[in-house]
N, C-alpha and C positions, 0 to 999 in steps of 0.2 A: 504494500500500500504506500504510494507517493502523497503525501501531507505536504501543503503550506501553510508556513505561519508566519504571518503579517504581521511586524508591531514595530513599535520604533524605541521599544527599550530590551535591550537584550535579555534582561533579569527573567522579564518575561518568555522571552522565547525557547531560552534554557528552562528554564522552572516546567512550563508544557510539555517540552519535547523529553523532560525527565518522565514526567507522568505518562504520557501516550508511547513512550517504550513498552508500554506494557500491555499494547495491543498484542505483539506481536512482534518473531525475529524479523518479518518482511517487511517490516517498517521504515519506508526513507523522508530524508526531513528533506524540505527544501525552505529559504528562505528570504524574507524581504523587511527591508528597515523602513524602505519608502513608497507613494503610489509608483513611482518611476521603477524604482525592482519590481513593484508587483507587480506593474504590467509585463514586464520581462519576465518573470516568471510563468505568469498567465499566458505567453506566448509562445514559449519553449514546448518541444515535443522528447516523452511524454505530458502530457499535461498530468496538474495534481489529482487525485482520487479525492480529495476533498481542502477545502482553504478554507482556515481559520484568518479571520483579516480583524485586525483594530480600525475604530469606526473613526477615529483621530489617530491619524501620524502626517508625519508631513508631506505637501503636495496634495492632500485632499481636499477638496472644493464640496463640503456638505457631505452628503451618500453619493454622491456620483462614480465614486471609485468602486463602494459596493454592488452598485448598479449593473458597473461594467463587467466585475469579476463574476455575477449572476451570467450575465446573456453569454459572455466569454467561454464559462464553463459549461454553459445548456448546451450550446453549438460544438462541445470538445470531442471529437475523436479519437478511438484509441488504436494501436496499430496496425489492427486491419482494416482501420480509417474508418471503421463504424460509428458513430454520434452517439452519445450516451449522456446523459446530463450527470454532470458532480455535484456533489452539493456543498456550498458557502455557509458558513457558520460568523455571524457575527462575535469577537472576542473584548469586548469594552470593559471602560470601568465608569463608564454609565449607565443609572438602575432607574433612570425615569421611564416611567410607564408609556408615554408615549412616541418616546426614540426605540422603545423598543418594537413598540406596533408600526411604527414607519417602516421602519428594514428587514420586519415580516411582509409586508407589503412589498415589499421589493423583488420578494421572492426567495428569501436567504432560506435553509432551512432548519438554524438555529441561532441562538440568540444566548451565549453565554457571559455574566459577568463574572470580570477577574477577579472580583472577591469570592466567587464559589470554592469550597472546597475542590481539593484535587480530584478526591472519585466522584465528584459532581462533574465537573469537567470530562473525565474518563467516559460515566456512560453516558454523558450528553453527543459523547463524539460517536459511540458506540451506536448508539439508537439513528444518529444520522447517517450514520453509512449501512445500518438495516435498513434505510428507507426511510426512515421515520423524523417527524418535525420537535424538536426539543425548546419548548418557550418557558422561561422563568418563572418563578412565583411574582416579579417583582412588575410583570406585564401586565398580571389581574389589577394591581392599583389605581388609583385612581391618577389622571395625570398630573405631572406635577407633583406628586406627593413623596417621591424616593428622595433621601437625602444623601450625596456623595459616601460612600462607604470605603473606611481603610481601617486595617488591620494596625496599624501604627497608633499607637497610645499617648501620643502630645499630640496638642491642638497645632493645625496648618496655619495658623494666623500667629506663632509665639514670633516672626519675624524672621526665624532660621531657616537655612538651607535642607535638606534631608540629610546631609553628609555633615553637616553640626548637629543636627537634631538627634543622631544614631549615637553621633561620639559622646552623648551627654548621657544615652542610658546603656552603651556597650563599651568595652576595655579596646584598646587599640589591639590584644590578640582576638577576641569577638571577631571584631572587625576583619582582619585576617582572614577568622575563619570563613566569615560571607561572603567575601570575596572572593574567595575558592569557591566555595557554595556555586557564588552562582555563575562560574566558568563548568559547572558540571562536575565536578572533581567527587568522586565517593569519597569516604571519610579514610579510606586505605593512603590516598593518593596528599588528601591534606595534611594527614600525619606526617608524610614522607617531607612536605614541603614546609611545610612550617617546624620539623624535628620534635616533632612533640609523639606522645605515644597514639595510639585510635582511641580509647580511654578517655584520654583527656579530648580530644577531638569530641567526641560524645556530653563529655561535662559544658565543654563551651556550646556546644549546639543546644543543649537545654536552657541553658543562662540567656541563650538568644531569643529561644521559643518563647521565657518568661518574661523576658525586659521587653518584647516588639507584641506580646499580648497574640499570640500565634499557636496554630498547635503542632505545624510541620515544616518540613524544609521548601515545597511551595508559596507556602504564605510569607515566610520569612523574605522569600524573593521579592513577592507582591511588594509586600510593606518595605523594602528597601533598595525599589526598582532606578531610583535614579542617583542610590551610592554611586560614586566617579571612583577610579581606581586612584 
């Protein structure tokens, strides 16, 4: 199964492509930071079996990039040139009720927010590629009524950056450690790189889980998606 995943912060696209490993060995990632890659992507032969796209990264103009990567994929052919439609999965970290009935409308055939758990995310993807339409709880709403949601535990308005705001509740080795974290690294490989034992690699990833109000090594990425190295 060839996957895209659209988003313009890496944390993100590592954190997902950790979890959807577990579709399956046949599983290949392809990827785009911007609508300019995605269209490249979306161009390339074979085309994706399915694209997950963020509904803001740069170069988007509203949903028109969703729009496109919808008609793009219905029209896609696979190598004995047969047309098959794939199906688009919206991946935001916007939970308004009616951005999300919009880009149902569009044709997508799901609609995931990145604050979902990671096996929310799993069978979301899973059900869309049986066929099936995967819409949130946060769609039933009324519009207008979802309030920005993140996993990070200081208020976005104390004036800080996110990369001052982490150093205030995590140890400069923390830090380290997520940093690894979210290049993909297992905790075998962070040991090796930081010279610390797997042990304590486990001790720091708990201390993370608890200072950023998280319960896994996904969320940990969400909530620290625009850490700079």
């Amino acid at each position: 199964m060839r996957i895209l995943i659209a988003d313009d912060h890496r944390l993100i696209i590592e954190g997902v492509k950790l979890k959807l490993r577990e579709l399956g060995d046949d599983v290949e990632f392809v990827e785009a930071e911007s609508v300019a890659q995605l269209n490249q992507r979306l161009a390339e032969s074979p085309p994706p079996d399915i694209a997950l796209i963020d509904m803001a990264m740069p170069g988007a103009e509203g949903t028109e990039h969703i729009r496109h990567a919808v008609m793009r994929l219905r029209e896609a052919s696979d190598d004995r040139g047969l047309a098959r439609a794939r199906p688009v999965v919206v991946l935001s970290g916007t939970e308004d009720s009616s951005a999300i009935r919009h880009v149902l409308d569009l044709g997508v055939q799901g609609y995931i927010p990145k604050s979902s758990p990671p096996d929310v995310i799993l069978n979301a993807v899973r059900l869309v590629v049986g066929g099936g339409v995967y819409v949130p709880p946060e769609a039933m709403k009324p519009a207008g009524s979802a309030m920005p949601s993140s996993p990070f535990p200081l208020p976005a308005s104390d004036g800080l950056s996110t990369k001052e705001r982490l150093a205030s509740v995590l140890t400069d080795r923390q830090i380290d450690v997520l940093k690894l974290l979210a290049k993909g690294r297992p905790n075998k490989l962070i040991a090796r790189d930081l010279g610390i034992s797997e042990g304590t690699v486990k001790i720091h990833l708990a201390a993370i889980f608890r200072a950023l109000h998280v319960r896994n090594r996904l969320e940990a990425l969400v909530a620290a998606q625009n850490l700079g190295d």
